[in-house]
Backbone as ProteinMPNN parsed JSONL, in Angstrom:
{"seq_chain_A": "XXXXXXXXXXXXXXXXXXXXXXXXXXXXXXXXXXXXXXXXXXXXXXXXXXXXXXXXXXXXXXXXXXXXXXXXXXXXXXXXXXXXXXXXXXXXXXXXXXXXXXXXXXXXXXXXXXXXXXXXXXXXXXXXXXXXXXXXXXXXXXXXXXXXXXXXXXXXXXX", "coords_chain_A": {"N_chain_A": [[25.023, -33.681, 10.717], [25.555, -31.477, 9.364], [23.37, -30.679, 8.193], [20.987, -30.527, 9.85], [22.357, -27.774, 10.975], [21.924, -26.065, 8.414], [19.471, -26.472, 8.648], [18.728, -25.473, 10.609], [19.581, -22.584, 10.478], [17.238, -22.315, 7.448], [15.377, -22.21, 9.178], [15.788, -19.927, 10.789], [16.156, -17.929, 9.383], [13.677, -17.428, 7.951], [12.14, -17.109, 10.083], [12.593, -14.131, 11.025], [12.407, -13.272, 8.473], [10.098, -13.094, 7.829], [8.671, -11.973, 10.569], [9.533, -9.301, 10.641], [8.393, -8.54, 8.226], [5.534, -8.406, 9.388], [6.086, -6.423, 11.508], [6.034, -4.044, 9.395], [2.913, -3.066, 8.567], [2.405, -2.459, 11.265], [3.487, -0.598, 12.24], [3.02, 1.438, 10.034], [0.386, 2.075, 10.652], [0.592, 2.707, 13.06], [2.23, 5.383, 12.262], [0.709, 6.612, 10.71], [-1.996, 7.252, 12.218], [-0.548, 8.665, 14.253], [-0.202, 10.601, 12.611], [-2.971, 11.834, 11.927], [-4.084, 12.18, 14.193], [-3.045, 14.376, 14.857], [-3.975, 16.583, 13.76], [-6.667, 18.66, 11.998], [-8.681, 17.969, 10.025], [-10.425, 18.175, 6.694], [-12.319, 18.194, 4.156], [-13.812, 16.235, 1.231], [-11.94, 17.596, -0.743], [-11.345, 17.535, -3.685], [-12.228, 15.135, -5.777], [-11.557, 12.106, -7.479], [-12.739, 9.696, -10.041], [-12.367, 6.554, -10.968], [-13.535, 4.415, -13.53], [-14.199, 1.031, -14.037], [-14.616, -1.843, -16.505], [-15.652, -5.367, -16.378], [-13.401, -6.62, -17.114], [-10.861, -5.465, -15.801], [-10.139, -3.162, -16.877], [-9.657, 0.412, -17.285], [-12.065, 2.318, -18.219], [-13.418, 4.955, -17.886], [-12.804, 8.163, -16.497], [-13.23, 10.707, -13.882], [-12.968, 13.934, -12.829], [-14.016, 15.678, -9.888], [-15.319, 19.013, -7.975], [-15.335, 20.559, -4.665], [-17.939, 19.151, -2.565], [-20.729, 18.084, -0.071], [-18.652, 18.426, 1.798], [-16.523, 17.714, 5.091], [-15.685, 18.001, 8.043], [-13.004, 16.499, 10.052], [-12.009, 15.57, 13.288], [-9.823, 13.679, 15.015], [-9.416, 11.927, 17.767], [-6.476, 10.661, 20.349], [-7.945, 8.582, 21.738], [-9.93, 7.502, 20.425], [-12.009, 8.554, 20.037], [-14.248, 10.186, 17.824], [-15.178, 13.678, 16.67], [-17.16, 15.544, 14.059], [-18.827, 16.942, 11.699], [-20.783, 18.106, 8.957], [-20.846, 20.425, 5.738], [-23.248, 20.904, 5.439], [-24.857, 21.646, 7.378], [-24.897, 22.826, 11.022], [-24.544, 20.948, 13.086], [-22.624, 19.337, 15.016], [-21.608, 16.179, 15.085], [-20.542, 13.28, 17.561], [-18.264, 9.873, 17.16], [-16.82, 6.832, 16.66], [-13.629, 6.03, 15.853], [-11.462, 3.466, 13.84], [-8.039, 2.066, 13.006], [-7.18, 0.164, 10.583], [-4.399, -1.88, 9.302], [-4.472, 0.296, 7.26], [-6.907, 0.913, 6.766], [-9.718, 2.752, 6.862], [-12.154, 3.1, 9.542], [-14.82, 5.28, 10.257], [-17.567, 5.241, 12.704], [-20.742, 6.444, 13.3], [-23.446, 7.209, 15.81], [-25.791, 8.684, 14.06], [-28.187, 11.275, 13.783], [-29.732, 10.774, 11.214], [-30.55, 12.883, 9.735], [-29.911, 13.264, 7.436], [-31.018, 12.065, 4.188], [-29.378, 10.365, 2.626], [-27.72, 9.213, 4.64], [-28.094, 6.271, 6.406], [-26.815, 4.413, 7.463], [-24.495, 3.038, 9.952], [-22.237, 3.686, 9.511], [-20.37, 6.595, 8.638], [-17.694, 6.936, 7.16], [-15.642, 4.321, 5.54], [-13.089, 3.651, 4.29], [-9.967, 3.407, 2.277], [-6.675, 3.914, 3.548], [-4.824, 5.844, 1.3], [-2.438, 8.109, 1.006], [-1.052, 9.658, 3.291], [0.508, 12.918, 4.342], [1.188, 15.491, 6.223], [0.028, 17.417, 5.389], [-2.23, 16.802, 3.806], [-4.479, 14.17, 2.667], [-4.953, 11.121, 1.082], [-8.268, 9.633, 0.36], [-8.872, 6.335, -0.455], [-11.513, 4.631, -2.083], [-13.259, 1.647, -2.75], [-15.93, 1.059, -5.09], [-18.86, -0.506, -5.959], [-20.744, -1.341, -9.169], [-23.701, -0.143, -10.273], [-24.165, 0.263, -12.864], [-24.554, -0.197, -16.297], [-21.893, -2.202, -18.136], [-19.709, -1.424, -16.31], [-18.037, -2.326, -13.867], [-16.547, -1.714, -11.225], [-16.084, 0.887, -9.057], [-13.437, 3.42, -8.266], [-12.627, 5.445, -5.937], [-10.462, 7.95, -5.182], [-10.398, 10.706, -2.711], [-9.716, 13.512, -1.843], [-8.099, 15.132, 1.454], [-7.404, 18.176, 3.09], [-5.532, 19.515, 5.776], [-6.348, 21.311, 8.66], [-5.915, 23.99, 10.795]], "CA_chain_A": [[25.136, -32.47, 11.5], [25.162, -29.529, 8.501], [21.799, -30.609, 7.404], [20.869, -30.241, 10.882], [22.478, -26.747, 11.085], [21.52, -25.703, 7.586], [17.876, -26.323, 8.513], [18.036, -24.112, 11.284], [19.84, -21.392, 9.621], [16.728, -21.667, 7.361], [14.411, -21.381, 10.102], [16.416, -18.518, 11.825], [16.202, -16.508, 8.288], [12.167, -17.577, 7.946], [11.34, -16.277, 11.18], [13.111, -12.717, 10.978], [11.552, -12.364, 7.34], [8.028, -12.926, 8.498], [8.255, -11.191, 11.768], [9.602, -8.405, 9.992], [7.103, -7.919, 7.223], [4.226, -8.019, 9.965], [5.823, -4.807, 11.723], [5.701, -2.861, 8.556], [1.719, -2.638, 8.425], [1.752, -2.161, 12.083], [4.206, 0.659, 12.339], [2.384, 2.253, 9.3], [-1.157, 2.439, 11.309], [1.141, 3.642, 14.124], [2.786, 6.767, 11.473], [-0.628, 7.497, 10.313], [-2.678, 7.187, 13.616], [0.327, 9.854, 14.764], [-0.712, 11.932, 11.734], [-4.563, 11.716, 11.852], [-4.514, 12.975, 15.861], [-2.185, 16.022, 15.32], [-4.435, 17.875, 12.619], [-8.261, 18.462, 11.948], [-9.172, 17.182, 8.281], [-11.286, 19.173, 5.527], [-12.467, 17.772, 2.503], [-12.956, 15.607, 0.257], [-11.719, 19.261, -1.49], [-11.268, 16.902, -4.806], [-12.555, 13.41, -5.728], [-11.244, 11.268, -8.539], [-13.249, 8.627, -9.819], [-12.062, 5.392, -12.361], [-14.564, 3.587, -13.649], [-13.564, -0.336, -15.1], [-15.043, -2.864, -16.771], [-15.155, -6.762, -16.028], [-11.96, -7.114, -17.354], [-10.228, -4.693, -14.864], [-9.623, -2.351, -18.461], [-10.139, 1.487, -17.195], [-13.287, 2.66, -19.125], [-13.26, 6.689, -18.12], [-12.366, 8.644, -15.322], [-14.042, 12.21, -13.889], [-12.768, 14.609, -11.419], [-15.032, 16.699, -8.807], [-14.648, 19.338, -6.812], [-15.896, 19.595, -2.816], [-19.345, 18.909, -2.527], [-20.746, 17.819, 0.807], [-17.51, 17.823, 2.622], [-16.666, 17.197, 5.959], [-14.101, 18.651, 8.988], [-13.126, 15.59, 11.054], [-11.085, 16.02, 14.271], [-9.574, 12.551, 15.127], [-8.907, 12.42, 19.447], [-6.309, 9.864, 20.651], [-9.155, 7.671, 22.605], [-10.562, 6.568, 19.731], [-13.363, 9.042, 19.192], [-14.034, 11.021, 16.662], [-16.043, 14.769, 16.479], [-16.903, 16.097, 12.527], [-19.294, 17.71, 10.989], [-21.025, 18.668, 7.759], [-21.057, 21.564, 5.492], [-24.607, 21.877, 4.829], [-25.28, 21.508, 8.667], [-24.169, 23.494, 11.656], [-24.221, 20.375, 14.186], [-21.325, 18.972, 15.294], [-21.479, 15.093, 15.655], [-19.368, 12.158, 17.513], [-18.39, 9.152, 17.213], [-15.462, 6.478, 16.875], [-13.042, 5.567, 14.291], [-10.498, 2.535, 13.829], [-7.258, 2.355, 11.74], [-6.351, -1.252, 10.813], [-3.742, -1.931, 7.823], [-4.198, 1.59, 6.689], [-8.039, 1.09, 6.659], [-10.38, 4.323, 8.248], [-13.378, 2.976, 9.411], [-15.665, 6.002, 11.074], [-19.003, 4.826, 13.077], [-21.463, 7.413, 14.744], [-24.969, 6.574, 15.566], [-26.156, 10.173, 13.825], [-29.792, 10.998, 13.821], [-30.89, 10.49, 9.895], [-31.685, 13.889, 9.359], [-30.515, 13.223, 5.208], [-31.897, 10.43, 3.647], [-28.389, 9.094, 2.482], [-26.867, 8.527, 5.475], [-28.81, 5.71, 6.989], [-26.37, 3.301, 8.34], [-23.846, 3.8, 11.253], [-21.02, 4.092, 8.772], [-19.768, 7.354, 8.558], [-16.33, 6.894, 6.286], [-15.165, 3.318, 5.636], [-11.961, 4.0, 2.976], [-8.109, 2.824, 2.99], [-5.532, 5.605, 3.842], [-3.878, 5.674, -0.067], [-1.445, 8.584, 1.07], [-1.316, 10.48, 4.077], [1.514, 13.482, 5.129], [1.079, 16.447, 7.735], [-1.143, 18.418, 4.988], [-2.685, 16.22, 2.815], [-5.239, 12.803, 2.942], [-5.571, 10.898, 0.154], [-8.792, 7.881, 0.887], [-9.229, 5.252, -1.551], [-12.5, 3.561, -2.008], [-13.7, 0.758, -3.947], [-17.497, 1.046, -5.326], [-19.794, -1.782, -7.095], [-21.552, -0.271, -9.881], [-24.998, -0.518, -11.107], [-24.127, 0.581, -14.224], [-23.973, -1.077, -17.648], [-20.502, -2.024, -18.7], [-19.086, -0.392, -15.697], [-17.776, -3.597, -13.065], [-16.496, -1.439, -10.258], [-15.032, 2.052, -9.607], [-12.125, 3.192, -7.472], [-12.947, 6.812, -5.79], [-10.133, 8.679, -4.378], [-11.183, 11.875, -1.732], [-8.706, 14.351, -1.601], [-8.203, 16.017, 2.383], [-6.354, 18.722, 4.26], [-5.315, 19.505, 7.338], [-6.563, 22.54, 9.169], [-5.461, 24.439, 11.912]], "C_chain_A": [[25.0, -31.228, 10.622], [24.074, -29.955, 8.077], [21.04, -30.562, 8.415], [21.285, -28.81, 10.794], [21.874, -25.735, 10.311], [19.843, -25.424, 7.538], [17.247, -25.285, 9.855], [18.273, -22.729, 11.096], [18.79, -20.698, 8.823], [15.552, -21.143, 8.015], [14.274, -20.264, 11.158], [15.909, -17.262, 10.734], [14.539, -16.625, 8.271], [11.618, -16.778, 9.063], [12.032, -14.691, 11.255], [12.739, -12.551, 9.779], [9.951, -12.333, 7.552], [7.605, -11.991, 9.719], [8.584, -9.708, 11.489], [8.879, -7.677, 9.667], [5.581, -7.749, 8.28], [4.61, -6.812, 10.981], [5.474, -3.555, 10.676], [4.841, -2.52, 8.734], [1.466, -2.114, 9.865], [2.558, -0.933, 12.71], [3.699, 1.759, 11.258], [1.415, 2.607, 9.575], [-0.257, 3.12, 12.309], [1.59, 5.062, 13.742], [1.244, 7.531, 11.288], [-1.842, 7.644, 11.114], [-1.953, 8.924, 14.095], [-0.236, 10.813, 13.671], [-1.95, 12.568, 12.081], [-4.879, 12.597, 13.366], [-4.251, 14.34, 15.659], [-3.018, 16.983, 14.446], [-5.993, 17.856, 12.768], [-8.204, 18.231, 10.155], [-10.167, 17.817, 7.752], [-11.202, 18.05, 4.429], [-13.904, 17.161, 2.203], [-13.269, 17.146, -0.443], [-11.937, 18.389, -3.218], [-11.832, 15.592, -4.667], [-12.201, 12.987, -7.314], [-12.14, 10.028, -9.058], [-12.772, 7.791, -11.295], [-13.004, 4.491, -12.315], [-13.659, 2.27, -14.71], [-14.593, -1.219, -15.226], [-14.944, -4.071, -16.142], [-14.041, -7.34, -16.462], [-10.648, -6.333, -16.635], [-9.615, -3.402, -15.922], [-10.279, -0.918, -17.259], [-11.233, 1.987, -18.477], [-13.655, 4.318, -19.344], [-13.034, 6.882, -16.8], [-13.043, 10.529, -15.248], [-13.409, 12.752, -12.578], [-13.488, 15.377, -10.905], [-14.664, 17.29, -8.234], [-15.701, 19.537, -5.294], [-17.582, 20.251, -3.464], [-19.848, 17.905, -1.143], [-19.662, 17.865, 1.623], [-17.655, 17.997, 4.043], [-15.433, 17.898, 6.81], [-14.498, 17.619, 10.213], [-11.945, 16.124, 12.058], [-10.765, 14.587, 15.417], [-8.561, 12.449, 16.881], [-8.101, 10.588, 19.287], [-6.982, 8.187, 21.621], [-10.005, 7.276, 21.621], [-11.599, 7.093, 19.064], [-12.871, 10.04, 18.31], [-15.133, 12.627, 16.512], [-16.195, 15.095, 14.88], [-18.259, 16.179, 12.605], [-19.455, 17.906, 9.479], [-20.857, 20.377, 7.0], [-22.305, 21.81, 5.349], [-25.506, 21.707, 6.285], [-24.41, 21.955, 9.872], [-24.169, 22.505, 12.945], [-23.066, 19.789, 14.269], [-21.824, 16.761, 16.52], [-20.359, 14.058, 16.098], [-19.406, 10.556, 17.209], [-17.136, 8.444, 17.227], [-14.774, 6.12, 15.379], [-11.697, 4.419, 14.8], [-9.712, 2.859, 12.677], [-6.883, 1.1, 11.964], [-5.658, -1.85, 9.302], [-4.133, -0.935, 6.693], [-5.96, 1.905, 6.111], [-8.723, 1.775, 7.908], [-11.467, 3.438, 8.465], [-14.09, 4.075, 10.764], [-16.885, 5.44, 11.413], [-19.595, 6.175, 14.223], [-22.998, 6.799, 14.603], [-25.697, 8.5, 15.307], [-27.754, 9.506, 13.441], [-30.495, 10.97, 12.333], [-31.69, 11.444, 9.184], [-31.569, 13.907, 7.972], [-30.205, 11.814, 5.3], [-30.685, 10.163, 3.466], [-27.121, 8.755, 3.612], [-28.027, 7.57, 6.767], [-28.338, 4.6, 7.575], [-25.612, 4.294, 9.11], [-22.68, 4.18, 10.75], [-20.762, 5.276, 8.192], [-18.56, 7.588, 7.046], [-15.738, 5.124, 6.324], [-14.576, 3.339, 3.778], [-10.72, 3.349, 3.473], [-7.852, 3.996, 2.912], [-4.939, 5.259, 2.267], [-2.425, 5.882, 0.583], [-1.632, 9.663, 2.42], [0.399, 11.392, 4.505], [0.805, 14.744, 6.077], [-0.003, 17.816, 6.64], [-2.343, 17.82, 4.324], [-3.041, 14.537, 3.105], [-5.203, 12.269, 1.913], [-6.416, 9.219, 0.304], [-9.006, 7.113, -0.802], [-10.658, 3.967, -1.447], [-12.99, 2.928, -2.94], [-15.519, 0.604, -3.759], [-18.24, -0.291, -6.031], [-20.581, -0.907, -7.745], [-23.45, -1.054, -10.297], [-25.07, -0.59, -12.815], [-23.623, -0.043, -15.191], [-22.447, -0.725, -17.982], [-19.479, -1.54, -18.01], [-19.123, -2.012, -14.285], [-17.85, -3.247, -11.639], [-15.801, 0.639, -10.761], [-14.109, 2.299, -8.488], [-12.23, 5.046, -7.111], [-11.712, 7.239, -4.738], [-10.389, 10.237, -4.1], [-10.157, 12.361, -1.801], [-8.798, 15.407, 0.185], [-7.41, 16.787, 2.733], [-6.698, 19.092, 5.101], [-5.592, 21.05, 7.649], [-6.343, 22.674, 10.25], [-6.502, 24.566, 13.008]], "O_chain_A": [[24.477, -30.176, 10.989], [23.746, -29.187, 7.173], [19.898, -30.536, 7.956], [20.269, -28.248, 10.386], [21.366, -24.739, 10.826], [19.168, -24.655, 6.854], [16.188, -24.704, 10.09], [17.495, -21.828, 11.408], [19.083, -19.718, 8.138], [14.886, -20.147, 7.732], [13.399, -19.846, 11.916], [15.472, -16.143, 11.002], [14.067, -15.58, 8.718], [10.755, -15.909, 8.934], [11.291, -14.144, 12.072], [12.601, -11.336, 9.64], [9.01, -11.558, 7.382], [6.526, -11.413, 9.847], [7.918, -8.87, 12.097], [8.529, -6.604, 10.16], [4.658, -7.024, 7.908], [3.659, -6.139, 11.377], [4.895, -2.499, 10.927], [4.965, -1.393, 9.215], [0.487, -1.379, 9.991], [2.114, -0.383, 13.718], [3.922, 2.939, 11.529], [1.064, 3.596, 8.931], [-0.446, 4.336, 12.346], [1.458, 5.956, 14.577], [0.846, 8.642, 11.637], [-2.773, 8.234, 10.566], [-2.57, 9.981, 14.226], [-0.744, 11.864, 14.063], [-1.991, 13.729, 12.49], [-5.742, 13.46, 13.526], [-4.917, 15.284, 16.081], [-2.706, 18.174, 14.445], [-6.531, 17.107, 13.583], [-7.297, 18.585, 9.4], [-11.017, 18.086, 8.601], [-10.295, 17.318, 4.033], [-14.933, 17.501, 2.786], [-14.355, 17.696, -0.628], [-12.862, 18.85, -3.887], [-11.911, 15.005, -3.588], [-12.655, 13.654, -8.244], [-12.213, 9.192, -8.158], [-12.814, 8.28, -12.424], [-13.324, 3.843, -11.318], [-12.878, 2.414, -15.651], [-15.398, -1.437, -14.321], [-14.122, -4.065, -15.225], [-13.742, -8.503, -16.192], [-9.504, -6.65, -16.962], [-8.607, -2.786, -15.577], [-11.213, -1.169, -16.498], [-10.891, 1.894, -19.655], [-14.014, 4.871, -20.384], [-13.045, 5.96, -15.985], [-13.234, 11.307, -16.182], [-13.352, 12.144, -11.509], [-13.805, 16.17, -11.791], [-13.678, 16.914, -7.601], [-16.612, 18.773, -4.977], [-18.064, 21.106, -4.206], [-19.277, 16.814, -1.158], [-19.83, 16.993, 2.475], [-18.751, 18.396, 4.437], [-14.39, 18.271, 6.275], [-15.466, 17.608, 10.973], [-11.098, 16.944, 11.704], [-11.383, 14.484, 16.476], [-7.396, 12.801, 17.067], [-8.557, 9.64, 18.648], [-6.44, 7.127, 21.936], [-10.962, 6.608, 22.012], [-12.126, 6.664, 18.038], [-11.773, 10.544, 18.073], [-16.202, 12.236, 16.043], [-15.134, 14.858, 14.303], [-18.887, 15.572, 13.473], [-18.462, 17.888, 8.753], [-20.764, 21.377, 7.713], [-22.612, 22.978, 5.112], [-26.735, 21.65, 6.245], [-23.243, 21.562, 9.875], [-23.819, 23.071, 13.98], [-22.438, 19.821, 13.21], [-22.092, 16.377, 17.659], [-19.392, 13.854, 15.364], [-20.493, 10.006, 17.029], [-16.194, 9.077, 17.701], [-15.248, 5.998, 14.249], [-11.098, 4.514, 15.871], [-10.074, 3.513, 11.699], [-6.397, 0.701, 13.022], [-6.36, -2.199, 8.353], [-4.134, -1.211, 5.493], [-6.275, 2.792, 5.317], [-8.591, 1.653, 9.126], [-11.823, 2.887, 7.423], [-13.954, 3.804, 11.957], [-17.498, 5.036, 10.425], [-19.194, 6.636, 15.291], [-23.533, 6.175, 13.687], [-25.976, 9.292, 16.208], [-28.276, 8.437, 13.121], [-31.713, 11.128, 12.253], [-32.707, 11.353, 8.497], [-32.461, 14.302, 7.221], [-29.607, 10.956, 5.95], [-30.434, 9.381, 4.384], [-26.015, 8.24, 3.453], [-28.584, 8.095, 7.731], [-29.085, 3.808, 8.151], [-25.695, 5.52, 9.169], [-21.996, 4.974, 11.395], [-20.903, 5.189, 6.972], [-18.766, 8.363, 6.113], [-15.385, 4.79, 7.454], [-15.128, 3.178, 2.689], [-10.452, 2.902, 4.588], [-8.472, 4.935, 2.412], [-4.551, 4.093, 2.197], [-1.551, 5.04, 0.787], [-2.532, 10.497, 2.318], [1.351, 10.718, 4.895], [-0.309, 14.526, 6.553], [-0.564, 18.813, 7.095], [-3.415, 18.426, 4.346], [-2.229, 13.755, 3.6], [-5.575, 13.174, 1.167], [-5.869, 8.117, 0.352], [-9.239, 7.552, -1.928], [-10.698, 2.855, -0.92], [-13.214, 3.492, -4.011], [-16.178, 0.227, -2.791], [-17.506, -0.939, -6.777], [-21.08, 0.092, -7.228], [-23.963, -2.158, -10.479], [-25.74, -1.224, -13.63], [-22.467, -0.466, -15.18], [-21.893, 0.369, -18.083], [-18.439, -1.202, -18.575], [-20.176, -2.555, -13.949], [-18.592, -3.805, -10.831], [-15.418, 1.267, -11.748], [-13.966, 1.364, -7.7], [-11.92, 5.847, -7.993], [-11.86, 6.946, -3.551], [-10.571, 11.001, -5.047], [-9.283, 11.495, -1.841], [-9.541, 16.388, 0.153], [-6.304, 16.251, 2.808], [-7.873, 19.162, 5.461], [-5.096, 21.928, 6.942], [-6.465, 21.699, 10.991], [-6.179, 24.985, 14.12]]}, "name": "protein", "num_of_chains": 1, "seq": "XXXXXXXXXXXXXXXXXXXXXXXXXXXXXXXXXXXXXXXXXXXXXXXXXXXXXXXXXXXXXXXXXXXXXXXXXXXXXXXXXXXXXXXXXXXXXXXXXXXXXXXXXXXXXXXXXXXXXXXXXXXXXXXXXXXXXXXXXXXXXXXXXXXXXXXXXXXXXXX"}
């Protein structure tokens, strides 16, 4: 009978630590979903970039400031309106947030050569509060000696 009880004790504690840990990620898309609606977004004002080797060793690092950036305006329904700076149209489209990953899709018309898929923004959320974005994206390099790099965008929030 206690090795009987004992074994459901630990399957009482197993299931309340697992069911647990899978609200965290989904209450954290729910915090930053709530963020992402209430503001309009500017940037990337800054960009960071780490470059590493095949041994995951940091190799150099460069900071930028805005260049192409972008003012997104993120609607509870899923879509998404934004815009360029070096263009006065105003395109839509949709965006998903899933385990703190953005992914933007519009079908935009191709007017510059480097945007030729439907992907828009596909980054993780790093850090997000009520002024400030920070995305995190992972690159593959071409470049000798250089494995991958790790680009965070710096955004804020505009009125």
């Amino acid at each position: 009978m206690k090795i009987i009880f004992k074994c459901l004790l630990l399957l009482i504690y197993l299931f309340l630590f697992f069911s647990c840990t899978k609200d965290d990620s989904e209450n954290l898309d729910k915090t930053n979903r709530s963020i992402l609606i209430s503001k309009k977004w500017y940037g990337p004002i800054e960009s960071q970039y780490f470059y590493y080797d095949g041994n995951d060793n940091e190799v150099r690092n460069a900071i930028s400031g805005m260049h192409d950036t972008f003012t997104f305006e993120f609607n509870e329904d899923s879509s998404v309106m934004f815009s360029y700076s070096f263009s006065e149209k105003t395109h839509n489209g949709n965006w998903k947030l899933n385990n703190s990953n953005l992914l933007i899709t519009s079908n935009i018309d191709n007017e510059f050569s480097f945007y030729k898929t439907s992907k828009v923004l596909d980054s993780k959320i790093n850090s997000i509060n009520n002024s400030e974005m920070i995305l995190e994206k992972i690159l593959d390099s071409q470049e000798e000696g250089i494995s991958y790099t790790k680009r965070f965008e710096k955004y804020i929030s505009i009125e």
